[in-house]
N, C-alpha and C positions, 0 to 999 in steps of 0.2 A: 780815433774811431774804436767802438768798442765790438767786443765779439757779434753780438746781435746785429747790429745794424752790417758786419760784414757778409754775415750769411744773408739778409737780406734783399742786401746791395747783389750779391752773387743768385737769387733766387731770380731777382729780377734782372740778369744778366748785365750788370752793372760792376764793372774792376775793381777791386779795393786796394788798402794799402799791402795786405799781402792777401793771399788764399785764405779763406776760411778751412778748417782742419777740424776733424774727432778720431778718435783711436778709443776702442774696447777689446777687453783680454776676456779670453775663457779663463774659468775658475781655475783651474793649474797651471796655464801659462801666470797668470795673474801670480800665484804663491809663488812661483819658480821667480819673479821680479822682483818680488821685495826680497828675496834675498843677494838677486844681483846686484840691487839698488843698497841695497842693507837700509832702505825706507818701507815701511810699512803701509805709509802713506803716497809712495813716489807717483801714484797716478791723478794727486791730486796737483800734480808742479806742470803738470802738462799744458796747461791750457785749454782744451777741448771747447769748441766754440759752441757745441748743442748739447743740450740736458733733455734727460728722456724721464717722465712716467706716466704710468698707465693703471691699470687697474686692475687687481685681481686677490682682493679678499676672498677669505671664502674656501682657502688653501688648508688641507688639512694633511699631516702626516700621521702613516698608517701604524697603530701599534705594532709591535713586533715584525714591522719587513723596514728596515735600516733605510735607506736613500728613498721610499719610495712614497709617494703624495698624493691625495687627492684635491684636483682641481674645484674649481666654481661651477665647472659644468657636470664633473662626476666620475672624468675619466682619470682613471690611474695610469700616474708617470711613472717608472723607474730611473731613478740616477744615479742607483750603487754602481752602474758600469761605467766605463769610460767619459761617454758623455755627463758632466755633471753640470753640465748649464740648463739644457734642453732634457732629456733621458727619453724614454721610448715605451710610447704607449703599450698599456698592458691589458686594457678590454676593452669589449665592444660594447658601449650603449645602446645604441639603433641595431637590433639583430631581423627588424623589421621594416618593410616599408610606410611605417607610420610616423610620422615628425612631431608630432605629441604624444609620442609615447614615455618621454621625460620631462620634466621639470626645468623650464631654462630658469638662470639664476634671475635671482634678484639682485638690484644696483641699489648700494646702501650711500645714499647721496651725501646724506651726514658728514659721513668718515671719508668718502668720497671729494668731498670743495674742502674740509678741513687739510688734509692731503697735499690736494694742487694747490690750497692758499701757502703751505707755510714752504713748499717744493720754490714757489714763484720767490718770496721771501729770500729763500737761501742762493739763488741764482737772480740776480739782480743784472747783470750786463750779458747774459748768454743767451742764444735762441733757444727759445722751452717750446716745450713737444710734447701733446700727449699722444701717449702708442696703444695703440687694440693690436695687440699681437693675436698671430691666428686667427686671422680676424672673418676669414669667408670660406674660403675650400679646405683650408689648412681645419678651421673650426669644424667643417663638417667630415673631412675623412678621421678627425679624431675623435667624432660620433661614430662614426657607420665604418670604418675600415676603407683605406685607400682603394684595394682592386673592388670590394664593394661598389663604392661611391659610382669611382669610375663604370664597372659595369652597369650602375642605375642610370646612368647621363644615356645610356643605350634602350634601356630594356622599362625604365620606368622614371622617366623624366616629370613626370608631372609633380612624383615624389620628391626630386632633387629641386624642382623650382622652392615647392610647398619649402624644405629645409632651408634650404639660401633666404628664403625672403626671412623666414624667421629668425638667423643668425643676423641678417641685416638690418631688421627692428633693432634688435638689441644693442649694435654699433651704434646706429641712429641715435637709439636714446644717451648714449653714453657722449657721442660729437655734441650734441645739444647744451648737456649738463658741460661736458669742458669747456665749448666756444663761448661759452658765458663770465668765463675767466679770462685775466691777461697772460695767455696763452700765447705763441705765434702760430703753431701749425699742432695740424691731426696727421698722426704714422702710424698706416696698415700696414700691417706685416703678414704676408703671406705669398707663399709659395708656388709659382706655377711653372717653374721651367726646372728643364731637365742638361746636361752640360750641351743638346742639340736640339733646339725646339720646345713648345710647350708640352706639360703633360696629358692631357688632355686634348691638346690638338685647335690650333684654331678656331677654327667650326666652332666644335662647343664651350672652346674659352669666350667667347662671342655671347652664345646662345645662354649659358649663364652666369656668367662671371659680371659680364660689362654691365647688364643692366644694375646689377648692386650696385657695382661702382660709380657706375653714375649718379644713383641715389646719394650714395655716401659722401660723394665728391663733393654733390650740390649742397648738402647740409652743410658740408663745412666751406664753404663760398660765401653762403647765409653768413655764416658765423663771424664773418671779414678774416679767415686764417688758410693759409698756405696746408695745400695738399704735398703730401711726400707716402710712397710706396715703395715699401720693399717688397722683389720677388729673387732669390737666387735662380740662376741658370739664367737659359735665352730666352726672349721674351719680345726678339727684336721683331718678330712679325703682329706686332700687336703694339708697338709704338702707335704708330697713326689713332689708334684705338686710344690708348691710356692719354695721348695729347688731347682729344674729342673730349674723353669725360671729364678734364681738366685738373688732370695731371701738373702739378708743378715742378718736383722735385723725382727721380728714379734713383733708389739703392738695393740693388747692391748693382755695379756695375763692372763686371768682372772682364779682365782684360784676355785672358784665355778664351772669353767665348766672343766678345767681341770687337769691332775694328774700328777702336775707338777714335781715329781721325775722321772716318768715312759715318761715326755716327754725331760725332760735334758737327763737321759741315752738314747732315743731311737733317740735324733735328734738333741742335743746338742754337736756335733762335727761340724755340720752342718749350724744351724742356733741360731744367738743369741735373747735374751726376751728381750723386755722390756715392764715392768707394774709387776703383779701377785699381787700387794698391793691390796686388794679388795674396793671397792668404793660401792658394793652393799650389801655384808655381813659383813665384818670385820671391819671396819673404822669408820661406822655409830653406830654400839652394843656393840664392847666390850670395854673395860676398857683401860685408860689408857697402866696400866701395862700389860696387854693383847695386848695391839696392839703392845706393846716395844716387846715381844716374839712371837708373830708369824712372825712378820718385821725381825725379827732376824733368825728365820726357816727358813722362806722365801731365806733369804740374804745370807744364808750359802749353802743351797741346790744349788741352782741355779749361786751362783757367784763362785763354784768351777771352777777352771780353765779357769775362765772369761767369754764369754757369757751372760753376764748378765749386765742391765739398771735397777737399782732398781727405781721403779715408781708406783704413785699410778693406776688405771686399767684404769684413766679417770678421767677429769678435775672434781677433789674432789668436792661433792656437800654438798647443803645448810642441809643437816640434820646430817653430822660428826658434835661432839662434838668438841670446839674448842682446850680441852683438849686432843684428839684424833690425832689432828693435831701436837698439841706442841711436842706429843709423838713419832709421825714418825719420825718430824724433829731430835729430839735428837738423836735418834741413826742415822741418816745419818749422822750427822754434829758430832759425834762421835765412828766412828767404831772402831777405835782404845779399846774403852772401850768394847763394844756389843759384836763384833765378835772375 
């Protein structure tokens, strides 16, 4: 059985011969590896069962300010600091309640299907994924400013629909152009919880969030490919919701914030995990042999009757032990013995 058809098998709640697995490092955990590996390449021995790409031409770095880029949409990122994966928005576009007051980008289809053709090409037995990261709320507070935003969902909602629909056009078109390829699934990435609840609050994760995702969801249903969502935090009041708009897959699934037995039995016929490896408690503190046994709890609860991406919660950061690291691998790249 080959990688793909086990994430599949496991989409569709169906047991394979072992768990499906993926592991990504942040940029300096990732350098700190190759040299514990003393490979260069050691993340390509792993096996990781899903391949990701997405889209974002259009990227430009700023003369004279060192880490720092402009996106497709317009906003500047900084990543001289710490974070060098993500960095941290540095202006506002929307300084008004007006959603055409910028230029959304254009999709250069070209370069675009050339891209996922030859992506598809080099990944031949893995489930491929194309990602719209930032793809809704994420996309619009990195227009307008997060307390912003949130105070518009208040004070001037008609504005924040007008936004949302227009960042949802432009997903739309992009599910379109990918489901057209031999693709398996479309990954939103975007953010609504907080380590207690949504940010924004049920109510109005409701009143604008869902209808996108419905939209978005349906396109790629159309497309015959597998929905999958990332939000970090809780989110769990809005399961029943994300299963409705036809939800497949939920990541990141963090074990800190939820209680992952009592969410396999209440939603696990439903919808499948992927993550629950902890990146914030468990991965950085415990032991070795500690991380082999709860990886292994984790693996067992959760991959019963398939439903289950064993994964860490999020692209592993610079303060896991590299021994920590070695420890997850093993029991993936060994279930046979673990489980």
């Amino acid at each position: 059985m080959n990688k793909r058809q086990r994430v599949i098998n496991s989409l569709n709640h169906i047991e394979s011969d072992i768990i499906p697995y993926e592991v990504g490092f942040t940029i300096p955990l990732r350098e700190k590896l190759v040299k514990y590996f003393n490979d260069p390449e050691f993340d390509s021995h792993i096996e990781n069962h899903i391949k990701t790409i997405g889209y974002s031409k259009g990227h430009r770095e700023i003369d004279g300010k060192p880490g720092h880029f402009v996106d497709m949409w317009g906003v500047e990122w900084n990543r001289s600091g710490p974070d060098k994966d993500i960095g941290v928005v540095e202006n506002k576009i929307l300084r008004g309640s007006d959603p055409t007051a910028f230029d959304y980008p254009d999709i250069n289809y070209d370069a675009l299907g050339a891209d996922i053709e030859k992506f598809i090409a080099d990944n031949p037995d893995t489930f491929n994924i194309f990602c719209i990261g930032f793809s809704l709320f994420e996309r619009a507070w990195t227009l307008r400013g997060m307390e912003a935003l949130l105070i518009d969902m208040v004070m001037d909602p008609n504005f924040v629909h007008d936004l949302l629909d227009r960042i949802c056009d432009f997903n739309v078109k992009l599910v379109r152009f990918a489901a057209q390829f031999d693709i398996d699934g479309i990954y939103f990435g975007d953010d609504w919880g907080q380590q207690r609840g949504l940010i924004m609050g049920p109510v109005m994760w409701r009143e604008f969030i869902k209808p996108r995702l419905k939209r978005a969801y349906a396109e790629v249903k159309k497309g015959g490919k597998y929905v999958l969502q990332h939000s970090c935090g809780d989110i769990l009041e809005v399961f029943p919701d994300i299963i409705e708009c036809g939800l497949d897959c939920y990541q990141t699934f963090q074990p800190e914030i939820y209680d992952i037995e009592f969410c396999k039995a209440e939603y696990g016929n439903d919808l499948s995990y992927w993550g629950a490896i902890s990146t914030q408690g468990m991965l950085p503190f415990e032991t070795p042999e500690g991380v082999k046994r709860e990886i292994i709890r984790i693996m067992k609860i959760l991959g019963k009757g398939g439903g289950y991406i064993a994964s860490p919660t999020h692209g592993v950061p610079y303060d896991v032990p590299e021994e920590n690291i070695k420890a997850m691998l093993e029991v993936f790249a060994n279930q046979d013995k673990y489980l």
